[in-house]
C-alpha positions in Angstrom: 62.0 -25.0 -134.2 59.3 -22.0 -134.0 57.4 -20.5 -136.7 60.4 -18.6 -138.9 60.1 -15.0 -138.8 62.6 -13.9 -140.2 64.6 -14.1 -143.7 68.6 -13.8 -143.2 70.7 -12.9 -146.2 74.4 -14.0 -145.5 76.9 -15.2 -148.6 80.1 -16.0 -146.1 79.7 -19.6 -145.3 81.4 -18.9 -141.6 79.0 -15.9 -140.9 75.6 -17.7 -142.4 76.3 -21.0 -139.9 77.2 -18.8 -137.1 73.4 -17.3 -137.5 71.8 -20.3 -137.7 73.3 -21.5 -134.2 72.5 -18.7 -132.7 69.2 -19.2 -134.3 68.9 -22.6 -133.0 70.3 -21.7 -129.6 67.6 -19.2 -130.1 69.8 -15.5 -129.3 68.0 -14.5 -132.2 64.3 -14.7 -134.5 63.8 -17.7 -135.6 64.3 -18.2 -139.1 66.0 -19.3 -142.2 69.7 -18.7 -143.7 69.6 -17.4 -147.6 73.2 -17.5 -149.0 72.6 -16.2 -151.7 73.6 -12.9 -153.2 71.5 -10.4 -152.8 71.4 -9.7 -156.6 70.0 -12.9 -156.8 67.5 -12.2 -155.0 63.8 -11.9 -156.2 60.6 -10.0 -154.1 59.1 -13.2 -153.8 61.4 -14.7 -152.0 60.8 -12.7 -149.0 56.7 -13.5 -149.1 55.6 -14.6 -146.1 58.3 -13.5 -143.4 58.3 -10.6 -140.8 61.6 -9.7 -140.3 63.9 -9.8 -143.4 67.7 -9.2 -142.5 70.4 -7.7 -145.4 74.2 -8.4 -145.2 72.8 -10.3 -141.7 76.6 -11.1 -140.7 76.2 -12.7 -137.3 72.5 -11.2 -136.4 73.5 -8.3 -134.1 70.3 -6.5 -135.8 68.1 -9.1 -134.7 69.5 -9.3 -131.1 69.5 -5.6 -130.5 65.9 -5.5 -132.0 65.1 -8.0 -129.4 66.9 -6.4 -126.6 65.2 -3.3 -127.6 62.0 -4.6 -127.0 61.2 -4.9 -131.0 59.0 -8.3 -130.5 60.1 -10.8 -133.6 56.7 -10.4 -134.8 57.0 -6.9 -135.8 57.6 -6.4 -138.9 60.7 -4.8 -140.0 63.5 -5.0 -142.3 67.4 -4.3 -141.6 70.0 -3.5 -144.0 73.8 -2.7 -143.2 75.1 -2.1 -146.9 78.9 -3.2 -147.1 81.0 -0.3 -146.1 84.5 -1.1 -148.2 83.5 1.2 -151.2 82.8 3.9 -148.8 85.4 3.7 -146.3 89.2 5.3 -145.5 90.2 1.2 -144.8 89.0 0.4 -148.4 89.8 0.9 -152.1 87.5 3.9 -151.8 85.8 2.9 -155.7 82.7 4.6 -153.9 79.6 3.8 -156.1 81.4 2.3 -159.0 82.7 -0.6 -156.8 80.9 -3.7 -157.1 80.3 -4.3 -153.6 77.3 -0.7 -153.7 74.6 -3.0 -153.2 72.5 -0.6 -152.3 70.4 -0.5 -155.5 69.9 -4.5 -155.0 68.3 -3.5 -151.6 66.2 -0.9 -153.1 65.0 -2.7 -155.4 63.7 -5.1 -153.2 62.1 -2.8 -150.6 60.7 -0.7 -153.3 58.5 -3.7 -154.6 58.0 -5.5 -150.8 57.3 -1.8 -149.6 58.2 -2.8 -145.9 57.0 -0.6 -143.2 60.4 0.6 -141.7 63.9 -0.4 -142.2 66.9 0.0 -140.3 70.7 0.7 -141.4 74.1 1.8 -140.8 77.0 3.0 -142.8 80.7 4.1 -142.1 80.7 8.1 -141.0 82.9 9.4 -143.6 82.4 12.2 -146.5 82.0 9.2 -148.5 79.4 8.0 -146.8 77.9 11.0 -146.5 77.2 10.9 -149.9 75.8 7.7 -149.9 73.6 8.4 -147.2 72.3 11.4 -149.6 71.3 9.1 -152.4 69.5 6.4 -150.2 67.5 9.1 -149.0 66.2 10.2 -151.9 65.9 7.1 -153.0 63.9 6.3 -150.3 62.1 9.5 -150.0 60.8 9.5 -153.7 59.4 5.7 -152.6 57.2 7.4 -149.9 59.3 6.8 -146.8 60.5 9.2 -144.5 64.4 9.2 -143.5 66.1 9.7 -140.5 69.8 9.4 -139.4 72.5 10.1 -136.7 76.0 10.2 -136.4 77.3 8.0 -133.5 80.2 6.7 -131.7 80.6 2.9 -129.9 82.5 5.2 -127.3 79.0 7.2 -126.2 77.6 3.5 -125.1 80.8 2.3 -123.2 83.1 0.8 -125.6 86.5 1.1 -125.5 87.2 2.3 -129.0 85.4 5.2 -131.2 83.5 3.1 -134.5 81.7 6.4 -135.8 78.7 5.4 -137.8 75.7 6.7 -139.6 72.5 5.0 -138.3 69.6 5.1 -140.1 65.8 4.5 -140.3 63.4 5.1 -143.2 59.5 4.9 -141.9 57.1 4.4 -144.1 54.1 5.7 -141.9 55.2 8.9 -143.6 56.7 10.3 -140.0 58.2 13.4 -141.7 58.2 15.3 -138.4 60.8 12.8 -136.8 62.5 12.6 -140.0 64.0 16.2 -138.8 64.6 15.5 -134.9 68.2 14.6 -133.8 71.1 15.9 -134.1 72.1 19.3 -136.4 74.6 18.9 -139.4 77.1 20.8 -137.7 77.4 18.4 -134.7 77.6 15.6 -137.3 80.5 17.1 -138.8 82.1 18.0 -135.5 81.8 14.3 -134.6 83.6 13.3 -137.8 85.8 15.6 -137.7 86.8 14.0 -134.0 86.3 10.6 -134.9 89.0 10.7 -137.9 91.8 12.6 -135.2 94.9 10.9 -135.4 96.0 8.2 -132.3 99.3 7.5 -131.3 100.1 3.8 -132.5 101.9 3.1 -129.2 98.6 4.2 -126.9 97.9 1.8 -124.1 94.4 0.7 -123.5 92.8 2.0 -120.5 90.3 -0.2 -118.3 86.9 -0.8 -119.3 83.9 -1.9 -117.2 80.7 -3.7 -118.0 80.6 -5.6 -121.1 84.0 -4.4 -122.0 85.8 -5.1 -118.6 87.2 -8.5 -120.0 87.9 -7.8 -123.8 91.3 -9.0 -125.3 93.3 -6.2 -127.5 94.7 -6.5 -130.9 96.7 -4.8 -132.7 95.7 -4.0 -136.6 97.7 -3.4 -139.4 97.4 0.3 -138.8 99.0 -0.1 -135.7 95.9 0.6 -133.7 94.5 -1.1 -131.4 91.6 -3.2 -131.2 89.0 -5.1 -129.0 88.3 -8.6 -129.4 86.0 -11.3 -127.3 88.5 -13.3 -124.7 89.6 -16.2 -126.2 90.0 -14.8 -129.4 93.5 -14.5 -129.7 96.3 -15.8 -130.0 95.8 -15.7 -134.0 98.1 -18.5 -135.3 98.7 -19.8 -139.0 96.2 -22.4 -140.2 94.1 -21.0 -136.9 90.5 -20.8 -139.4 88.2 -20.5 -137.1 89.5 -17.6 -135.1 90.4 -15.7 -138.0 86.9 -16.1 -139.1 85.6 -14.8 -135.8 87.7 -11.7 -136.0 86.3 -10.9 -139.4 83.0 -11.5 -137.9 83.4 -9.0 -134.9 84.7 -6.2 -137.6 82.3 -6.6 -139.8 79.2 -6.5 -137.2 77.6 -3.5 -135.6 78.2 -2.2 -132.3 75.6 -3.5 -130.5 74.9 -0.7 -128.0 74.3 2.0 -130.6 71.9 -0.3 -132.3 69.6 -0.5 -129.2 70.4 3.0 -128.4 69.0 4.1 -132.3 65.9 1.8 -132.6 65.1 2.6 -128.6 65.0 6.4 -130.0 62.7 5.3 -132.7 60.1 3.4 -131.0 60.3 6.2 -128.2 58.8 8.6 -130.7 57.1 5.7 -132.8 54.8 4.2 -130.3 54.0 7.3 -129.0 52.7 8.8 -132.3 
């Protein structure tokens, strides 16, 4: 195996063997699998690596780094805090719930002081807020914070996944920090991304890396793309109910080039 780059930080056992094949198979830096909790993580555990990957699920950081031209050998960390505590779909405990592991992640980054970090958070009023107190957090640790509101729709996918992507540099790039889009667009886009769906809507056709995707149906009776071959989900069927908990909780890969593309536009060029 090559020199490990990178740090992964996985606690489901499905999700943290998943990486390492695709490590092996070698879809994504090459590296090591920590299953740990991140609380029981220390700063020197992440001495020596390039790349260290939060809440890594099944690497879709990594690969869009890569496919954005983010050689493994750049050094960056990438951090998508769980989203339950802030979302409509969870218990909405916001920052009480346990699962705010944000100050775990801070923690970490304010001792390793990495140069730029990457992250992504559900798009509602809830998250919002949270996005407010990373970036002070953040800013008051000498990095500058940037962050857009985007849909999986504006990259070709067949269903709307509105996010908050975010960077923090900390090269001190305060003039990017205020480029992109103007709070009143980002509230527009909530706004549209929360409108209500019939739960008898058809899916249309999709093309590209869409044009074969299987559709199920969720609990709130909308409906959902999957890989082919993911369904049918039967009792006692593990492995496939694993996978569909690994495609919800992952990122949407085309707005993660699309947002670290952005940043290494302006980046390099500074």
């Amino acid at each position: 195996m090559p020199k490990p780059f990178a740090w992964y930080n996985e606690i489901d056992p499905y999700a943290a063997q998943w990486l390492r094949n695709l490590i092996e198979a070698g879809h994504i830096a090459a590296g090591v699998v920590d299953e740990r909790s991140i609380e029981d993580v220390t700063p020197g555990d992440l001495r020596g690596f390039t790349q260290c990957h939060f809440f890594a699920g099944i690497g879709v950081w990594s690969y869009a780094l890569r496919q954005s031209g983010w050689s493994d050998d750049r050094p960056v960390w990438t951090g998508s805090c769980p989203c339950q505590p802030f979302s409509a779909a969870g218990k909405g405990n916001g920052f009480d719930d346990e699962r705010h592991l944000w100050p775990a992640l801070f923690h970490l980054a304010e001792k390793c002081k990495p140069d730029v970090i990457f992250g992504e958070q559900v798009a509602s009023q809830d998250g919002l807020t949270w996005l407010d107190l990373i970036q002070t957090d953040l800013e008051a640790a000498g990095y500058a914070v940037g962050a857009v509101d985007t849909c999986a729709a504006g990259y070709g996918a067949p269903h709307i996944r509105q996010r908050l992507y975010w960077v923090a540099d900390g090269s001190y790039m305060q003039d990017w920090a205020h480029q992109g889009q103007p709070k009143a667009s980002a509230e527009t886009s909530l706004t549209t991304g929360g409108r209500h769906f019939s739960a008898f809507a058809q899916p249309g056709k999709t093309n590209g890396f869409w044009s074969d995707c299987e559709w199920l149906r969720g609990a709130d009776g909308r409906l959902y793309p999957v890989g082919p071959g993911a369904l049918p989900l039967v009792d006692g069927s593990t492995k496939r109910v694993g996978r569909i908990s690994a495609y919800g909780n992952g990122l949407a890969t085309g707005n993660a080039i699309g947002f670290i593309q952005s940043f290494m536009e302006v980046k390099d060029a500074a």
